[in-house]
C-alpha positions as CSV (number, residue, x, y, z in Angstrom):
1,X,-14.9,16.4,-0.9
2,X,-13.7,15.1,2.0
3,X,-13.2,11.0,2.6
4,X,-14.4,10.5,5.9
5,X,-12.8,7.2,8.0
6,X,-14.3,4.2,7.1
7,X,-12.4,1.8,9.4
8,X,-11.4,4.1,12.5
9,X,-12.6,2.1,15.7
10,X,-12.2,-1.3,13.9
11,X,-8.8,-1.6,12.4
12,X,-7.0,1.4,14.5
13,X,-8.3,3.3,17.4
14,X,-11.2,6.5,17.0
15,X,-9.4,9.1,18.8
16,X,-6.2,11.1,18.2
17,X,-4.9,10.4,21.8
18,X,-5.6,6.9,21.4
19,X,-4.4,6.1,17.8
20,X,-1.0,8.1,18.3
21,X,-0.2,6.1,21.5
22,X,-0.4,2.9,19.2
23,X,1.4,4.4,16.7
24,X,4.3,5.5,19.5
25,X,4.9,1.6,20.0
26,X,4.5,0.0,16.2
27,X,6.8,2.7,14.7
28,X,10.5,2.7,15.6
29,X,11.4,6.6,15.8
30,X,15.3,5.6,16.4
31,X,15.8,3.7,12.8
32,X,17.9,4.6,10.4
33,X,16.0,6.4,7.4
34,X,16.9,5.4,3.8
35,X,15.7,7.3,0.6
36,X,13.6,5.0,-0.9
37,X,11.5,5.2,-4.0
38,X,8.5,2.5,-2.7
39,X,7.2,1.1,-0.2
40,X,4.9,-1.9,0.5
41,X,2.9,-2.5,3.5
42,X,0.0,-4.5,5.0
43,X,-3.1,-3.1,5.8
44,X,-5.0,-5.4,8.1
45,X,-6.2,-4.8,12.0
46,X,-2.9,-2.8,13.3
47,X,-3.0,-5.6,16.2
48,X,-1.8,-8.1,13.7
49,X,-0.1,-6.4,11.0
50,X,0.7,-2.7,12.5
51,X,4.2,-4.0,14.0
52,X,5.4,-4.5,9.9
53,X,3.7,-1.4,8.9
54,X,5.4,0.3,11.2
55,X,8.6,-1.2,11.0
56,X,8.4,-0.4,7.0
57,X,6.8,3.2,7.6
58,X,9.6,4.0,9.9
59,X,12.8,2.7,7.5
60,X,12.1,5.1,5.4
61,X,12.0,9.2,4.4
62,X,8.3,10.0,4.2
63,X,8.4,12.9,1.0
64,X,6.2,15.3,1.2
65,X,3.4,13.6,-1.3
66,X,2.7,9.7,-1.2
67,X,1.3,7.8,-4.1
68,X,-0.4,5.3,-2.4
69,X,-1.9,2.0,-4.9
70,X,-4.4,0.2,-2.6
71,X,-6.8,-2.9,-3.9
72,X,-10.6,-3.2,-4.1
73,X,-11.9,-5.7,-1.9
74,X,-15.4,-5.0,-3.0
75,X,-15.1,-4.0,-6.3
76,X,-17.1,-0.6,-6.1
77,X,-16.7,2.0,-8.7
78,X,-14.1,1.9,-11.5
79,X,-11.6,-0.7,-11.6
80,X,-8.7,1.7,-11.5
81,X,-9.9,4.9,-9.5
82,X,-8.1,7.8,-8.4
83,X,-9.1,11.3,-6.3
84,X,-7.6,14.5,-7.8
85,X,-9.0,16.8,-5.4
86,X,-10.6,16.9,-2.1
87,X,-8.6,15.4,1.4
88,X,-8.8,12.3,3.7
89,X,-9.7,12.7,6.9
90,X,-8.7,10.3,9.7
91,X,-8.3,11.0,13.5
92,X,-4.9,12.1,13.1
93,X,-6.5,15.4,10.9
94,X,-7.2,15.8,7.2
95,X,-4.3,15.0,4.5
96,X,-5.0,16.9,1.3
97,X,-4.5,15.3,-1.6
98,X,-1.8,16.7,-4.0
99,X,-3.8,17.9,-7.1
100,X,-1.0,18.4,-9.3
101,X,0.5,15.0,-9.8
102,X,-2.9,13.1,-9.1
103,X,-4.1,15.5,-12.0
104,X,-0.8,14.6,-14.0
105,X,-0.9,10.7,-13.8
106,X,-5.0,11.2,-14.9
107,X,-4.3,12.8,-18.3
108,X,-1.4,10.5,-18.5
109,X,-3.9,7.1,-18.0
110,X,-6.3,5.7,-20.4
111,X,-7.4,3.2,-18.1
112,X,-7.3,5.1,-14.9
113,X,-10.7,7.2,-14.2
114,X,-11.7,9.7,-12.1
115,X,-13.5,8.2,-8.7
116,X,-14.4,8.5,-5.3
117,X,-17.4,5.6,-5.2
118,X,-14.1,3.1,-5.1
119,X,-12.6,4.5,-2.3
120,X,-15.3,5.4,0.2
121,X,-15.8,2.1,1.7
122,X,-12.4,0.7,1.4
123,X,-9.8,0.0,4.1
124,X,-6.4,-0.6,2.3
125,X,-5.1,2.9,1.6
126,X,-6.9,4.3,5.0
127,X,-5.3,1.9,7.1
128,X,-1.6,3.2,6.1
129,X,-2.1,6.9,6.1
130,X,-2.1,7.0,9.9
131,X,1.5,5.7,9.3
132,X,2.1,8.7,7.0
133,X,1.1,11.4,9.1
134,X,2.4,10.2,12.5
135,X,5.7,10.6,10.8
136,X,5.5,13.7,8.4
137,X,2.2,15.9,9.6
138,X,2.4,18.0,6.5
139,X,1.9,14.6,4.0
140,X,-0.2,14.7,0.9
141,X,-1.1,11.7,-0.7
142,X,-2.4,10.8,-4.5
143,X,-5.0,7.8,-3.6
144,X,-5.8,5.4,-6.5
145,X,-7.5,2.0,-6.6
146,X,-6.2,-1.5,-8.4
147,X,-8.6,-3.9,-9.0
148,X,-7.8,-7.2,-10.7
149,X,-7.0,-7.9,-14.3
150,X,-4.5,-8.8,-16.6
151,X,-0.9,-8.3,-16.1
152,X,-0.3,-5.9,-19.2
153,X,-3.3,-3.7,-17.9
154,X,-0.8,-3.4,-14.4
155,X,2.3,-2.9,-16.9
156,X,0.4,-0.2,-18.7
157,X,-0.5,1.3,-15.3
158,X,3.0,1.5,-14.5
159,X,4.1,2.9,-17.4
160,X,1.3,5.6,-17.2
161,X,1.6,6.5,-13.4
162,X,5.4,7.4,-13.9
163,X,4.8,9.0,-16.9
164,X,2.5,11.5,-15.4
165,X,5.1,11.3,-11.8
166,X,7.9,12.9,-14.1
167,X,5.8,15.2,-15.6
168,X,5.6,17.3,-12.5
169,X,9.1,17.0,-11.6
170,X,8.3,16.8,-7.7
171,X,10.1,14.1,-5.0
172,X,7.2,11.5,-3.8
173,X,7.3,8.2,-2.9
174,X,5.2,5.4,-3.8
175,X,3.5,2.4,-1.7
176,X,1.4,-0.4,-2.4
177,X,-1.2,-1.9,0.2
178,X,-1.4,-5.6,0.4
179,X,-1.9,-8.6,2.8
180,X,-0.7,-12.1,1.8
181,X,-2.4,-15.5,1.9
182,X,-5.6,-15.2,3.9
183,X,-6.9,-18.2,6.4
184,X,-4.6,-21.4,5.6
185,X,-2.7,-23.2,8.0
186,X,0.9,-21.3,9.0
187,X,3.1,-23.4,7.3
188,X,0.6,-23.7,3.8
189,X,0.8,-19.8,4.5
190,X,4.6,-19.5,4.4
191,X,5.3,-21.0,1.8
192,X,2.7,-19.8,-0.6
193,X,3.9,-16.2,1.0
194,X,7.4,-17.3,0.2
195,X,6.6,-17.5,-3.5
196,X,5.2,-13.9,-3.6
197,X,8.2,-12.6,-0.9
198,X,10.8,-14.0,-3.4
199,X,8.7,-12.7,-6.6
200,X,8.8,-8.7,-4.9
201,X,12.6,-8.9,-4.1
202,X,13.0,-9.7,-7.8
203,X,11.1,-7.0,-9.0
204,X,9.7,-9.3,-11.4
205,X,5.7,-8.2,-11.7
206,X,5.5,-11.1,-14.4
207,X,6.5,-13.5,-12.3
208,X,4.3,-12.1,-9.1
209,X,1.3,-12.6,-11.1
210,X,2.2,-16.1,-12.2
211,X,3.0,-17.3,-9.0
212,X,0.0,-15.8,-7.2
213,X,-2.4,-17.5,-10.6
214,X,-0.8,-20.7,-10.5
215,X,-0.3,-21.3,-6.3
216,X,-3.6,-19.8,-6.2
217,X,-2.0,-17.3,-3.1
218,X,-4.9,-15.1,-1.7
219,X,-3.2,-12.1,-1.8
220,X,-5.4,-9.1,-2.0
221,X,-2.8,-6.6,-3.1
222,X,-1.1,-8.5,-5.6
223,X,-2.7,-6.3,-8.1
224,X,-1.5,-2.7,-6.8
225,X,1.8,-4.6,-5.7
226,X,2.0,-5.6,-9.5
227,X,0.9,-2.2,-10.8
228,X,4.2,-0.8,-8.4
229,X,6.7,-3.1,-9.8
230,X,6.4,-1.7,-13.0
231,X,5.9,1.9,-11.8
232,X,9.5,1.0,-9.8
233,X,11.2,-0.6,-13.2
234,X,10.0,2.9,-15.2
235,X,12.0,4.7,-13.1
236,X,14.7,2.8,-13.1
237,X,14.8,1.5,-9.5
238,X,16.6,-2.0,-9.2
239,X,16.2,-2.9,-5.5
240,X,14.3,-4.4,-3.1
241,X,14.2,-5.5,0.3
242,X,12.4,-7.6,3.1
243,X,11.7,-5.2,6.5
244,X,9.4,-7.8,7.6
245,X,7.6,-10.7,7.7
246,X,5.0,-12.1,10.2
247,X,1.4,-14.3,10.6
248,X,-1.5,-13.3,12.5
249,X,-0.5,-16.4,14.3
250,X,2.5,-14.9,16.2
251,X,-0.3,-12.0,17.8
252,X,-3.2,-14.9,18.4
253,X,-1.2,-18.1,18.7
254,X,-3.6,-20.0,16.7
255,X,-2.0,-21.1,13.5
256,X,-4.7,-23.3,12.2
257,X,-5.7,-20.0,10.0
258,X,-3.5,-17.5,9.7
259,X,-3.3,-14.4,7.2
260,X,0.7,-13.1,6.3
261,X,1.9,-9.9,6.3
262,X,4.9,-8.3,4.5
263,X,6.9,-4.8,4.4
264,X,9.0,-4.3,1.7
265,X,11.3,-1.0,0.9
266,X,12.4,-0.3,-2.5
267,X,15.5,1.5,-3.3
């Protein structure tokens, strides 16, 4: 099948012409690419969080397939759903999805299932490919969805997802789609955010989830982000770094309600 846009015209422009001269002005073409393992990026309305996305996007070797963990704002189909064949289409073309790994990490899994009904309508991993194939046309992507539970069900995805990675024996890199605290006041916002912020550059899923629990930080992603942690840790990366961090505030001026955005690379 093929995943037809869901957002284009709301979050990012409809047309190609349009959409790539957006994408000419939030992604730096002149910085310095490292060979990273993850990523993490936000995936609101590119007006607001498109200038860390593409600051992220663009610090960083795009392999040829990305494994993508987005969340599931509405909670449609299976709690952990992945696409092993078919492409996603988006005004930029369509990016095919790599049936090999996706097929790999699927026989690997016994709680992720085979699902399309959780991606249809949802905006966090469509909002990043864009990114993707502005900056490597040829991309591939392996797109599966992390809905909230318990933080040994996120461990177990980690543990699975790499499993099922090494199998194949192929380069990728990973991401994670998130936003951080939605619609409190800036200052409320940074700090809550700066729980989370210091959490990621730990590496410390365990701690992420606590934080977000206990602070009661609406961030969307902290699911997949968690799920990625562990993925990261299983293959043995130890590093992790801040591109970026901004409010929805510093594009509107109003900081009476502000959502915060992050972009992370992993190393």
């Amino acid at each position: 099948m093929i995943r037809e846009p869901f957002v284009a015209g709301q979050f990012y422009p409809r047309t190609e012409d349009s959409l790539r001269k957006m994408l000419s002005k939030l992604i730096d073409a002149s910085s310095e690419k490292q060979e990273a393992k993850a990523i993490i990026m936000p995936h609101a309305g590119y007006e607001y969080s498109g200038h860390v996305a593409g600051a992220t996007a663009s610090r960083v070797e795009i392999k040829k397939t990305v494994i993508i963990l987005g969340t599931n704002h509405s909670g449609a189909g299976k709690r952990f759903g992945i696409m092993t064949k078919g492409s996603w289409s988006t005004p930029l073309g369509e990016i095919r999805i790599d049936a090999e790994i996706a097929g790999s990490i699927l026989k690997f899994s016994d709680l992720i299932e085979e699902d399309s009904l959780s991606h249809i309508s949802e905006h966090s991993i469509e909002v990043e490919l864009p990114f993707f194939q502005y900056l490597r046309p040829d991309v591939r992507i392996v797109p599966i969805s992390v809905s909230r539970g318990r933080i040994e069900e996120y461990q177990s995805l980690g543990k699975d997802i790499a499993e099922g990675y090494k199998k194949i024996g192929r380069a990728a890199l990973f991401a994670a789609s998130t936003d951080l605290t939605h619609h409190e006041p800036r200052e409320a916002a940074e700090k809550k955010d700066g729980l989370a912020i210091d959490a990621i550059l730990s590496l410390d899923e365990e701690r992420l989830y606590t934080v977000v629990e206990k602070n009661n930080i609406s961030m969307c992603g902290a699911a997949p982000t968690c799920a990625l942690i562990s993925i990261c840790k299983n293959l043995g990366v130890s590093r992790s770094e801040l591109v970026r961090y901004q409010t929805s505030g510093d594009v509107s001026g109003d900081y009476s309600s502000v959502v915060g955005y992050a972009g992370f690379v992993i190393t």
